[in-house]
C-alpha positions as a Markdown table, in Angstrom:
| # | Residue | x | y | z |
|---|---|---|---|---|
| 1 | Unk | 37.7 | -53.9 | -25.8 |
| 2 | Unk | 35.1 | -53.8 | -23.2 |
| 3 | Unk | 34.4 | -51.1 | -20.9 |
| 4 | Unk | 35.6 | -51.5 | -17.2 |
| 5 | Unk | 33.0 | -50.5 | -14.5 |
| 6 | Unk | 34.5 | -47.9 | -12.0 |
| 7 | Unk | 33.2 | -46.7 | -8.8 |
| 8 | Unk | 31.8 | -42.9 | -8.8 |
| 9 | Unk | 34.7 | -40.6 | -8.3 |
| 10 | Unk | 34.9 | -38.4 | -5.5 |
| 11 | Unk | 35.4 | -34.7 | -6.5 |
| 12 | Unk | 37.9 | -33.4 | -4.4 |
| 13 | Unk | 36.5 | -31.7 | -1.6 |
| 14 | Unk | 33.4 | -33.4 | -1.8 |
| 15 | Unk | 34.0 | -34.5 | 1.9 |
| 16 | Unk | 32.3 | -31.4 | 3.0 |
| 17 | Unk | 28.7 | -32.8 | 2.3 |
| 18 | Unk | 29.2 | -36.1 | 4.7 |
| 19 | Unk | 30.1 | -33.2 | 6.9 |
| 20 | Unk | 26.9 | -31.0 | 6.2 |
| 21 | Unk | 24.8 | -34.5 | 6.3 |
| 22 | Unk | 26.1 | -34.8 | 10.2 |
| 23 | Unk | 25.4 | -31.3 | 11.0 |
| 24 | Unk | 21.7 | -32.0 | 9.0 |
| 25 | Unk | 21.0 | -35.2 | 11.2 |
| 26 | Unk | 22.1 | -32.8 | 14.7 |
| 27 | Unk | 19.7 | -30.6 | 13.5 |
| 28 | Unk | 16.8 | -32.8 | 12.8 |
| 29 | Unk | 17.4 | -34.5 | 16.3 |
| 30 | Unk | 17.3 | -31.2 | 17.7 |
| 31 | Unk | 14.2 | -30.1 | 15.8 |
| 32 | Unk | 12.4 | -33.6 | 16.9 |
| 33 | Unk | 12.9 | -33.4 | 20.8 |
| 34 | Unk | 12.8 | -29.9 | 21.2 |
| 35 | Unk | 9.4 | -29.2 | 19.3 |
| 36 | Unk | 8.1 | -32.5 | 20.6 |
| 37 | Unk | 8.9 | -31.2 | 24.2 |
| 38 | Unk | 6.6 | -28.0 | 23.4 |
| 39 | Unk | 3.7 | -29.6 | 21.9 |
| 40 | Unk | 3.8 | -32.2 | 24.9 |
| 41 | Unk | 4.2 | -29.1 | 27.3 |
| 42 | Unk | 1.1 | -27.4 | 25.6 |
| 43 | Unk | -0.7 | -30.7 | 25.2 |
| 44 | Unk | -0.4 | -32.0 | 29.2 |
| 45 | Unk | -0.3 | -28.2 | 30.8 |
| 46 | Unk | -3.9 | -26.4 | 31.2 |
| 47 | Unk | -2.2 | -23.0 | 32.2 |
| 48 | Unk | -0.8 | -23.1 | 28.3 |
| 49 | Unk | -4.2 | -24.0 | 27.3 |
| 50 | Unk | -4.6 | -20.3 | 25.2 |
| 51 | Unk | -4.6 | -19.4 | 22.2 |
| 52 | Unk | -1.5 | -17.9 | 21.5 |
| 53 | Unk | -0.1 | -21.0 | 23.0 |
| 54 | Unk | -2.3 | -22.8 | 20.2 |
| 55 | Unk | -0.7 | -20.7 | 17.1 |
| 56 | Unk | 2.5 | -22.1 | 19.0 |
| 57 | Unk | 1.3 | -25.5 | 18.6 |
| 58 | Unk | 0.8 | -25.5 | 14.9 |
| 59 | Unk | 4.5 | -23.6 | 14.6 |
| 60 | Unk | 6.2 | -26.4 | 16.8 |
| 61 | Unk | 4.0 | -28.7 | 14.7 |
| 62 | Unk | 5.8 | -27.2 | 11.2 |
| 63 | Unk | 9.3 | -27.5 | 12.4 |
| 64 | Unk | 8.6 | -31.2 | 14.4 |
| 65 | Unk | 7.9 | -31.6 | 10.6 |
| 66 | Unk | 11.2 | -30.2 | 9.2 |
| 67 | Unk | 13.2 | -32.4 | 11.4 |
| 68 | Unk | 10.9 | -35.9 | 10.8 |
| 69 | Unk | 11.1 | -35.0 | 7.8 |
| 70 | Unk | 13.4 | -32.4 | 5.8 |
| 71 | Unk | 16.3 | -32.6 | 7.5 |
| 72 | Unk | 16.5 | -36.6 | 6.8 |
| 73 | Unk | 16.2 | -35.7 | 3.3 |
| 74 | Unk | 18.9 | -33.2 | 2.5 |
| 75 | Unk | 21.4 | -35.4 | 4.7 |
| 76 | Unk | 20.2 | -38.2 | 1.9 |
| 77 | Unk | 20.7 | -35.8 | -0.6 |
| 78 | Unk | 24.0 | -34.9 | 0.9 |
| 79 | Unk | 25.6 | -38.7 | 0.7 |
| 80 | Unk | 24.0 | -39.9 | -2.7 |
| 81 | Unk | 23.9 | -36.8 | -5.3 |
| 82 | Unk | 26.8 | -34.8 | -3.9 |
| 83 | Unk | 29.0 | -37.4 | -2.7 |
| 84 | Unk | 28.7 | -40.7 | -3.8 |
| 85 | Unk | 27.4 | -40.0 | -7.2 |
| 86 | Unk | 28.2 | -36.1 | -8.5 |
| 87 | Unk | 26.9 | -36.9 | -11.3 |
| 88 | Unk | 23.5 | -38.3 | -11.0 |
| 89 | Unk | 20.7 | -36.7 | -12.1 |
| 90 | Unk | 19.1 | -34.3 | -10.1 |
| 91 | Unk | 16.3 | -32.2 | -11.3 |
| 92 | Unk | 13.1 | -34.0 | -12.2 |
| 93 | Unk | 13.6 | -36.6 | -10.4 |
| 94 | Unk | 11.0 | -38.3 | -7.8 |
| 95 | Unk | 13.2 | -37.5 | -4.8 |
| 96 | Unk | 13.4 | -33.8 | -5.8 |
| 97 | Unk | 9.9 | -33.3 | -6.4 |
| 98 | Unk | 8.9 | -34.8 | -2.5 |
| 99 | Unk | 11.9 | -32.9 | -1.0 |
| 100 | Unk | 10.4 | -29.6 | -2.7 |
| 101 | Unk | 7.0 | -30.8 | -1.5 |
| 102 | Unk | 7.5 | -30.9 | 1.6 |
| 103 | Unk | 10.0 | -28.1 | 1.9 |
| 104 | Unk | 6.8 | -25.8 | 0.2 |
| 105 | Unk | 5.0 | -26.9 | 2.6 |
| 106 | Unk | 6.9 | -26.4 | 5.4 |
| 107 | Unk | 7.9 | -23.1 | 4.7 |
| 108 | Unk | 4.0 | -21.8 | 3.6 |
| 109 | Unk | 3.4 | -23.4 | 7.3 |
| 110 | Unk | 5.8 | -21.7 | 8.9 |
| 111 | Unk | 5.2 | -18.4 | 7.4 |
| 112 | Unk | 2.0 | -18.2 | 7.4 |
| 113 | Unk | 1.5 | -19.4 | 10.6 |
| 114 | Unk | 4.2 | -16.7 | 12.4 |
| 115 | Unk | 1.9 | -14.4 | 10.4 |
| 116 | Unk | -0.9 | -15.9 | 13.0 |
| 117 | Unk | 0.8 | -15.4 | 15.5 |
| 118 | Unk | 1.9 | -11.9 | 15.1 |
| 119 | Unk | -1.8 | -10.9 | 14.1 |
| 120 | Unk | -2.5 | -12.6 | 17.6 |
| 121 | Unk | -0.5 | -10.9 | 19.6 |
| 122 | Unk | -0.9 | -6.9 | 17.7 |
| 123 | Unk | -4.7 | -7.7 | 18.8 |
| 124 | Unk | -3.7 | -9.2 | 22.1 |
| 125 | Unk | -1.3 | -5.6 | 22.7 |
| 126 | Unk | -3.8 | -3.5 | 21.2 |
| 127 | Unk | -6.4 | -3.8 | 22.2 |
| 128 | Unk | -6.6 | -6.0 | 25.2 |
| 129 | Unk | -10.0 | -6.0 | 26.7 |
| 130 | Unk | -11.5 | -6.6 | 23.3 |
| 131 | Unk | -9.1 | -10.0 | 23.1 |
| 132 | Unk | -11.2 | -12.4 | 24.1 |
| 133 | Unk | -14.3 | -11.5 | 21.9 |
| 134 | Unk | -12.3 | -11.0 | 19.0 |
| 135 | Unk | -9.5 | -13.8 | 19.1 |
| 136 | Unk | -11.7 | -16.9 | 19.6 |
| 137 | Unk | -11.0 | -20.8 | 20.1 |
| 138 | Unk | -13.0 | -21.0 | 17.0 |
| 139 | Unk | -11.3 | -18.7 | 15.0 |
| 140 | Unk | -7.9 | -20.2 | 15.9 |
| 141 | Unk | -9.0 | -23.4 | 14.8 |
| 142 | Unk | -10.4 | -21.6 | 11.1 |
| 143 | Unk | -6.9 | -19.7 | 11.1 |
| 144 | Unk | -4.8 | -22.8 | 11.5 |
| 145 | Unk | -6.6 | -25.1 | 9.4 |
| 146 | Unk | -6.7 | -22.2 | 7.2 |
| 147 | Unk | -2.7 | -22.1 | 7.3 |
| 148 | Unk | -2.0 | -25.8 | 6.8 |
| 149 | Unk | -4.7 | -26.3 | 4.1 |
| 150 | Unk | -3.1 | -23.4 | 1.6 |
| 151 | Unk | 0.5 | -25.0 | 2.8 |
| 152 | Unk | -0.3 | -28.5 | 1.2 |
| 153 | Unk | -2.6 | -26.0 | -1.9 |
| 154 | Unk | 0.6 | -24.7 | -2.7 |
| 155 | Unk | 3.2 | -27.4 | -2.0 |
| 156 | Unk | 0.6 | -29.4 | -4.6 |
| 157 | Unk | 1.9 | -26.8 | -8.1 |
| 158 | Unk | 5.1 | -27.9 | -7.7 |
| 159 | Unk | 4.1 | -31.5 | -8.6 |
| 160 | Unk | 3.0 | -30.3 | -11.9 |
| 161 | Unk | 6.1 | -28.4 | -12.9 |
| 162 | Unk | 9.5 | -29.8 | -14.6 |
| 163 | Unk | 10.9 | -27.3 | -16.4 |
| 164 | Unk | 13.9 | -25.2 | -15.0 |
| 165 | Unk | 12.4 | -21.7 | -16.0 |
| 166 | Unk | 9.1 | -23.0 | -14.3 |
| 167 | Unk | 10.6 | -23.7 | -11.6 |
| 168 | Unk | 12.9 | -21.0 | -11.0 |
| 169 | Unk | 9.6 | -19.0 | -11.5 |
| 170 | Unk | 8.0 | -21.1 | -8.8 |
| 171 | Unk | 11.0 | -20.6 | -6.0 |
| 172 | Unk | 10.4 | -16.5 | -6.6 |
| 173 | Unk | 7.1 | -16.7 | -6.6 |
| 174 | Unk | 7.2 | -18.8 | -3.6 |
| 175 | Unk | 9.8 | -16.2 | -1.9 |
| 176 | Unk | 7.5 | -13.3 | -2.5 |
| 177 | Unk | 4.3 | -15.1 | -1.4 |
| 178 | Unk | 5.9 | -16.8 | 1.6 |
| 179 | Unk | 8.2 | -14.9 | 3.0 |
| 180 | Unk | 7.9 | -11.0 | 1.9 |
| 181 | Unk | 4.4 | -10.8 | 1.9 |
| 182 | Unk | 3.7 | -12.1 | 5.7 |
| 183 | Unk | 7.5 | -10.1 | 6.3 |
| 184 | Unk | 5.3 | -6.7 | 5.4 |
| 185 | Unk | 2.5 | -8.0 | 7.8 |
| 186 | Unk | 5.0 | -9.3 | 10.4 |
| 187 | Unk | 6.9 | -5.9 | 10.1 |
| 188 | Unk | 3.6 | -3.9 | 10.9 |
| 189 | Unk | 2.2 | -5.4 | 14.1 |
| 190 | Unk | 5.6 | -5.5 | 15.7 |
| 191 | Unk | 5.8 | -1.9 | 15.0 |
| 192 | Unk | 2.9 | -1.3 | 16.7 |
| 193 | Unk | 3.2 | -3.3 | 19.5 |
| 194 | Unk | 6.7 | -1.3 | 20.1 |
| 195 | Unk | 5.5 | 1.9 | 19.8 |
| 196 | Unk | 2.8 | 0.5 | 22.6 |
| 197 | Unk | 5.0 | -0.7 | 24.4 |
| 198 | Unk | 7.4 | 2.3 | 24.5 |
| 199 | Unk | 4.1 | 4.4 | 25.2 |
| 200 | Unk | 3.5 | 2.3 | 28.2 |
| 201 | Unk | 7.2 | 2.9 | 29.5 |
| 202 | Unk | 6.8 | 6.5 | 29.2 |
| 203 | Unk | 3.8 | 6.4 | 31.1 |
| 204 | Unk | 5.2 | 4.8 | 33.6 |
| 205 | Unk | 8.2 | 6.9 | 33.7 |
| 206 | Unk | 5.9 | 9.8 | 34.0 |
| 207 | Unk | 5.0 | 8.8 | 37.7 |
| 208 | Unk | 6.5 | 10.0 | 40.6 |
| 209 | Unk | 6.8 | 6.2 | 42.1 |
| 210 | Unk | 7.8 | 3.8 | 39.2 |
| 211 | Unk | 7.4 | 1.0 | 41.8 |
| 212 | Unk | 4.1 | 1.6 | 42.6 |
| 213 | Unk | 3.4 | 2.6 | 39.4 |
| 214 | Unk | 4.1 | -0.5 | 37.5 |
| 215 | Unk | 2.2 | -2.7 | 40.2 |
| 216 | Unk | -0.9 | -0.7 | 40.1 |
| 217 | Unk | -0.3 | -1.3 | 36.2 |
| 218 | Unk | 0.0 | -4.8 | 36.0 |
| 219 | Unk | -2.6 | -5.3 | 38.5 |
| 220 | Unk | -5.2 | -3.1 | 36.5 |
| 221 | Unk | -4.3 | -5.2 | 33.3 |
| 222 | Unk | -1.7 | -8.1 | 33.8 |
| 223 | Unk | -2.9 | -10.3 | 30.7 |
| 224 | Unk | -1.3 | -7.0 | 28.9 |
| 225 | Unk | 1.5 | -7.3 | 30.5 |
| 226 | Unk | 1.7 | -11.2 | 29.9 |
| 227 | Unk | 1.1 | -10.7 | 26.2 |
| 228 | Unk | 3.5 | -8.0 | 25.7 |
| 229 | Unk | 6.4 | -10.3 | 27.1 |
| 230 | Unk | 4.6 | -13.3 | 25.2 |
| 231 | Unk | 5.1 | -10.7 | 21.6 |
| 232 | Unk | 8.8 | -10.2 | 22.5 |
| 233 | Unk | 9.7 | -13.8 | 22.4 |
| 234 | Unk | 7.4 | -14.7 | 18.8 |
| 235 | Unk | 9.5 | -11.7 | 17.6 |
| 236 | Unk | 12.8 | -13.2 | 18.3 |
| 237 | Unk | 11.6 | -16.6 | 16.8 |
| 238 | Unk | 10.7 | -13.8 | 13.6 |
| 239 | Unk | 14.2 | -12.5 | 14.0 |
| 240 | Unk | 16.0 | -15.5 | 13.6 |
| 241 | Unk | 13.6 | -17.0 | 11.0 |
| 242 | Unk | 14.2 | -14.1 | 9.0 |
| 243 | Unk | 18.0 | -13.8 | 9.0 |
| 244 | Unk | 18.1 | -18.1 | 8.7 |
| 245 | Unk | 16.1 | -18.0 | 5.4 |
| 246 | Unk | 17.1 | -14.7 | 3.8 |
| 247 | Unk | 19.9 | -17.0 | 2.5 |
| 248 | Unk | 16.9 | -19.3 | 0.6 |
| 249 | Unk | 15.9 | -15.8 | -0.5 |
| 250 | Unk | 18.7 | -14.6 | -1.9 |
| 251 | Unk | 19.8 | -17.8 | -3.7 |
| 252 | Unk | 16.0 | -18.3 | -5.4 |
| 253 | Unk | 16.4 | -14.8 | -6.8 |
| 254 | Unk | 19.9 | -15.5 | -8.2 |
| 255 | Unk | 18.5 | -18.9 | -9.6 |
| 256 | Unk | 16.1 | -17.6 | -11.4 |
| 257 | Unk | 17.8 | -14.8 | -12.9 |
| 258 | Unk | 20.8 | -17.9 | -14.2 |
| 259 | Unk | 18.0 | -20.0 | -15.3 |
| 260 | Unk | 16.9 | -17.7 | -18.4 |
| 261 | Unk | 20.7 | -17.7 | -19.4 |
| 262 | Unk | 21.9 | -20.2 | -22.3 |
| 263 | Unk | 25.5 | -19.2 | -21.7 |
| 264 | Unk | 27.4 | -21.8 | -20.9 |
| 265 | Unk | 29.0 | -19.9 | -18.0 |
| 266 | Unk | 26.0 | -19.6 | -16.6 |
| 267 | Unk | 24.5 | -22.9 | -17.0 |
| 268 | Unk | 27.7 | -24.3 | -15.0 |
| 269 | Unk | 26.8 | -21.7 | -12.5 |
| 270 | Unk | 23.3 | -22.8 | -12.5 |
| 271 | Unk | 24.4 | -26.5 | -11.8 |
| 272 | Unk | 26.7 | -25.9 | -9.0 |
| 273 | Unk | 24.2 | -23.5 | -7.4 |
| 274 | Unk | 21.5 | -26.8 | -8.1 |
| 275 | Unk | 23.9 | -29.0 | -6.5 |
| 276 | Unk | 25.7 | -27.3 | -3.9 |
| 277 | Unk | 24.5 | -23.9 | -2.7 |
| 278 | Unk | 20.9 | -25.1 | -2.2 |
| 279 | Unk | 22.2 | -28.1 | 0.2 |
| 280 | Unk | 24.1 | -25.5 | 2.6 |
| 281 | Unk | 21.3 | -22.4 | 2.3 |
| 282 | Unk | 18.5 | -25.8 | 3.1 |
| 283 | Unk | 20.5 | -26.3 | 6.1 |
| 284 | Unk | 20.7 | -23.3 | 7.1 |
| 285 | Unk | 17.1 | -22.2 | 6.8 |
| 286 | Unk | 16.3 | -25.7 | 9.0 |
| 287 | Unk | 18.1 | -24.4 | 11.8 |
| 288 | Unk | 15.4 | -22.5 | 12.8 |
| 289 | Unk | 13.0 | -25.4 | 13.2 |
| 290 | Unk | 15.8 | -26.2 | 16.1 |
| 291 | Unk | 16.3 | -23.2 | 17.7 |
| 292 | Unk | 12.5 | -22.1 | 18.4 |
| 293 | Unk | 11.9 | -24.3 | 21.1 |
| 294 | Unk | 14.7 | -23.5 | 22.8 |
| 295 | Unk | 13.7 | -20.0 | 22.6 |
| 296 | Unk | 9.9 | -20.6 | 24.3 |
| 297 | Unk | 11.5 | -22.5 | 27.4 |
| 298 | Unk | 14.4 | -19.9 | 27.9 |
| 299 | Unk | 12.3 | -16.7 | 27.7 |
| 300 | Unk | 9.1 | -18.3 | 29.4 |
| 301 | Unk | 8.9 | -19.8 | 33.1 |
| 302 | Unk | 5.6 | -21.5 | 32.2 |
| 303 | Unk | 7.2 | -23.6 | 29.4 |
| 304 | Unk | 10.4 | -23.9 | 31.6 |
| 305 | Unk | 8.2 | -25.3 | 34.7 |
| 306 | Unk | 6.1 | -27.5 | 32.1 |
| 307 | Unk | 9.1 | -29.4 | 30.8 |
| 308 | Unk | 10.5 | -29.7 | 34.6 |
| 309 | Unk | 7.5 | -31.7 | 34.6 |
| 310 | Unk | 8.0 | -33.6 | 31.1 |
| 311 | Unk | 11.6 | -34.5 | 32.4 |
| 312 | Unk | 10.4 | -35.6 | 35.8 |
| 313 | Unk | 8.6 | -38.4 | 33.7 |
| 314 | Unk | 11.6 | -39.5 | 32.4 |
| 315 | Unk | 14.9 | -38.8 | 34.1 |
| 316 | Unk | 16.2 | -38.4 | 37.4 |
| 317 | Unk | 15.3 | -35.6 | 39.8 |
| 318 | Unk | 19.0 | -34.3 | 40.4 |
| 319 | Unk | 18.9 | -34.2 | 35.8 |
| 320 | Unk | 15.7 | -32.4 | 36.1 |
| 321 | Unk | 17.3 | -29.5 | 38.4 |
| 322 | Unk | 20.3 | -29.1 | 36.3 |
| 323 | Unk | 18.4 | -28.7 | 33.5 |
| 324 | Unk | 16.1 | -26.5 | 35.0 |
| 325 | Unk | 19.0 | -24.4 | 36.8 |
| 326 | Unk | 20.5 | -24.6 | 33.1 |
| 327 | Unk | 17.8 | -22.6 | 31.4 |
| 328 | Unk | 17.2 | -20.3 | 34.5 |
| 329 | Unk | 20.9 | -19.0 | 33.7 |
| 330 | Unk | 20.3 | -18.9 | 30.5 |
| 331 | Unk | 17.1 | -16.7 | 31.2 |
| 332 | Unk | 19.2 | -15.0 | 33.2 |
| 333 | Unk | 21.4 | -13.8 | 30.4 |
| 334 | Unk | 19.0 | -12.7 | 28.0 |
């Protein structure tokens, strides 16, 4: 009797990964336009010609990347391994090795280069009228190429490695190199730009007229004053980046603890964690690549003035001053 060819079966439930390929695609559109909007803004404004504004670039530059790139693949992902075919072969496969490529890379990039940034703007805080002689065009350039030359370094092992342990060794690896390591570095110049911060406040509390006292302060030194605000926004992009990936975290530690494991409840664990958990932890961690622009042109009135501009190009004046009103309430609010 000869076999009948049936269409894959859809597992029941299975209807929730067209739904996390739509929310993939929102984010990726989200990702492109807004990060585009802040490397146009950089690009075409001289006042953001600085170099904080440059480590900026490179970030926007990393998540333009998730959303060209990453997010299109995991809504692929989404359709053909967890939905139309459940049972196709996932591991080892070309389209797992250039999804983990790039997502290496990406992640190394981003990392590393809110590491940058944070250094940047301890130095900037800290010691302020030694910025500009230490923190030089030329060794932004060295720290950036610096950043996205390891990124593609380290995205390259993962080419060479198929075997589940290897890999599982890889992702933890990866977590501790990329994400607690810079966390530790991150962790220490916010600190200190606090405490700096909060001994500046005190000072000024200390005078008899707080009015007069904070002019006369930001007039003696108002890049401080500028880069102080300009650390409180890169540490809520570091806020959010670290709660959006500690997910990716957490679920390449439990990986590679299953992946030693011959048991078979474990190896069914393994798979659904493979299959599943990774898609929705993926889209998770991707979010942030869509919500840092949003945070530069909320909490900054240069960017906000700068896509004002961008728009102008574009749209209509009376869609212009909506949108314009629309993040001045939302600056507002924070």
């Amino acid at each position: 009797m000869n076999e009948t060819t049936c269409p894959p079966t859809i597992s029941a439930g299975s209807s929730e990964f067209i739904f996390l390929a739509v929310l993939s695609c929102i984010s990726g559109v989200l990702s492109i336009a807004g990060n585009t909007v802040v490397l146009i803004a950089i690009f075409r404004t001289k006042s953001l010609h600085t170099i904080s504004n440059y480590f900026i670039a490179s970030l926007a530059a990393a998540d333009l990347m998730v959303g060209i790139l990453l997010n299109p693949i995991l809504a692929t992902k989404a359709v053909i391994f967890s939905y139309l075919d459940p049972e196709r072969p996932l591991k080892g496969s070309a389209f797992d090795k250039v999804e983990d490529f790039v997502w290496i890379q990406a992640v190394v990039a981003t990392t590393f280069g809110l590491t940058a940034i944070s250094v940047d703007r301890y130095i900037a805080v800290k010691f302020g009228f030694r910025y500009e002689s230490l923190i030089t065009p030329k060794f932004c350039l060295m720290a950036t190429a610096s950043v996205w030359l390891g990124s593609f370094v380290f995205a390259s092992v993962r080419l060479f490695l198929d075997k589940p342990q290897e890999l599982s060794t890889l992702w933890l690896v990866m977590g501790v190199i990329t994400c607690i390591f810079p966390s530790l570095i991150i962790t220490f110049c916010y600190m200190s730009i606090f405490r700096e911060a909060k001994q500046q406040i005190q000072k000024i509390k200390q005078e008899t007229s707080l009015a007069a006292e904070r002019q006369q302060t930001r007039r003696n030194n108002p890049a401080r004053v500028s880069h102080t605000k300009t650390a409180f926004t890169v540490a809520i992009v570091i806020v959010l980046f670290i709660i959006l990936w500690v997910p990716s975290l957490a679920t390449a530690a439990i990986q590679f603890r299953l992946s030693g494991s011959d048991k078979p409840k474990d190896r069914a664990a393994l798979k659904r964690l493979e299959r599943e958990v990774w898609m929705w932890v993926s889209l998770v961690a991707y979010l942030s690549s869509a919500s840092n622009p949003w945070v530069y042109s909320i909490r900054s009135k240069e960017f906000r003035t700068a896509c004002k501009k961008i728009f102008n190009c574009f749209g209509s004046h009376s869609r212009v001053e909506h949108l314009s009103v629309t993040a001045s309430v939302l600056s507002v609010g924070l």
